[in-house]
N, C-alpha and C positions, 0 to 999 in steps of 0.2 A: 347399420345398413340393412336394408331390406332385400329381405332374399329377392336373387329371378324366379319370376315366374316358368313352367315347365311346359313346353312346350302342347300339352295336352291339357294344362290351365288355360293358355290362352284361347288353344279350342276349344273349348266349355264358354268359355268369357264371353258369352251374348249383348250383354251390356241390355240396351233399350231395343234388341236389332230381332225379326225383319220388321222394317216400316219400307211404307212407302211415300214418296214426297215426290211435288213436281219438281222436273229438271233445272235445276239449277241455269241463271240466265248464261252464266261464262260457258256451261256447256250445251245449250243451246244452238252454236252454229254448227256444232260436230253430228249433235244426235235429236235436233228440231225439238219442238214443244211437244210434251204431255208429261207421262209420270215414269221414276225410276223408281228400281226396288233398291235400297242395298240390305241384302241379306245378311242372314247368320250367320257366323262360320259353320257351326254344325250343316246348315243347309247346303254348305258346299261338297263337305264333307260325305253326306250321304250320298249328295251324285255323282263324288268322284270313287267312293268305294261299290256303287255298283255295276262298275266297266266290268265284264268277265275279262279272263284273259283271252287274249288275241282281240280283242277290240279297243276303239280308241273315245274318247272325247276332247272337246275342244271348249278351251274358256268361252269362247262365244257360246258354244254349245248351252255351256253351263247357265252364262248369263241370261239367254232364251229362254232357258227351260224354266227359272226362277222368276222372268216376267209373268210367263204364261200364270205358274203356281200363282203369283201375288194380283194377277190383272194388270199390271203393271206396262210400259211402252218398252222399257230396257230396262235388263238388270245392270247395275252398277260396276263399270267396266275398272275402277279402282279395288273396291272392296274386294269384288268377286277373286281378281287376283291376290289382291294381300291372302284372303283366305284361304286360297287351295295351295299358296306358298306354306301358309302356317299349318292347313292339314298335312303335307307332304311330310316338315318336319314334326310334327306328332308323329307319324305314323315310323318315321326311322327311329325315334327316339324310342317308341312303343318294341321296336324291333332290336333295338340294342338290349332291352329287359326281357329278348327271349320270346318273346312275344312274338305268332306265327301268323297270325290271320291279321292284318295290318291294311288298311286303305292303299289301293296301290295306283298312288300317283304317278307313276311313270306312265300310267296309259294315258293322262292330261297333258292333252299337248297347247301349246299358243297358237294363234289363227294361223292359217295357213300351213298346218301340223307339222311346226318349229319346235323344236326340241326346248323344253325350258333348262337356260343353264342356272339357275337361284334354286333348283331344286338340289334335295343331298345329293351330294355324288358327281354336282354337274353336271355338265351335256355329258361326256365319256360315262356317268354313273347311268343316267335316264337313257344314253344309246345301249349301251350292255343291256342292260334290260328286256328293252323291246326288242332285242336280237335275240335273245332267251325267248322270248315268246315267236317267233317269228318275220318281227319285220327288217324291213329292209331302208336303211338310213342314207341318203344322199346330202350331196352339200348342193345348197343355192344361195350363189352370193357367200355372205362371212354367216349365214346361218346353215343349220344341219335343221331337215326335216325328212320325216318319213315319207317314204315315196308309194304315191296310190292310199294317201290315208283315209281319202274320202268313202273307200273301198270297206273299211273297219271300223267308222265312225258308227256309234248306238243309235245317237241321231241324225238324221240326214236332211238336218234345215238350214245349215247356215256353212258357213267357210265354204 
């Protein structure tokens, strides 16, 4: 049986990525014609480790940012997530071996600065968190998101 891969394999694991390719026709009615990036994980990874604390980004955030970087119309709204899912847990995993300086995905929020529950820890781990740093979490609807995040967002182009 073949070992699993470690969570910090799979972040490394670029494979052929980033490219960019036009928009695929099935997802053309959501996000119109031109090009998408799907990135690297590394390249998510870098922009979610340079949120300081007390500030936030947002996977759209991310995804923009990675157009701009590539030329690109939109970054990759699948990839983009799988990746900062798989940076998060690198980064806990990194932290369970002691390890202090660690990517800190709990400042990555989903659009509309919802709390991602697939991150370690869950909503309850990613709200502890950012109540550690100071923010303040409200429920809307069956989701939890930070209230006034547009207020702490790095970038302020999108959500």
């Amino acid at each position: 049986m073949k070992p699993r891969k470690t969570w910090a394999e799979k972040l490394a694991n670029s494979k052929d990525l980033p490219k960019v390719v036009a928009i695929p026709e099935k997802m053309r009615k959501t996000w119109g014609i031109g090009t998408l990036v799907v990135p690297a994980p590394y390249e998510v990874n870098e922009l979610m480790r340079k949120v300081p604390r007390g500030k936030l980004i947002t996977i759209n955030e991310i995804r923009a940012a990675l157009a701009r970087k590539h030329g690109a119309t939109i970054g990759c709204p699948i990839t983009t997530g799988i990746f900062a899912w798989i940076a998060a847990h690198a980064a806990e995993e990194s932290a369970t071996m002691g390890k202090r300086r660690i990517t800190p995905y709990w400042r990555t929020l989903k659009a509309g600065g919802a709390i991602n529950g697939k991150y370690p820890g869950g909503t309850k781990g990613q709200m502890a968190k950012l109540r550690i740093e100071g923010h303040r979490i409200c429920r809307r609807g069956s989701h939890f998101v930070v209230e006034d995040f547009k207020n702490a967002l790095v970038l302020k182009d999108s959500d």
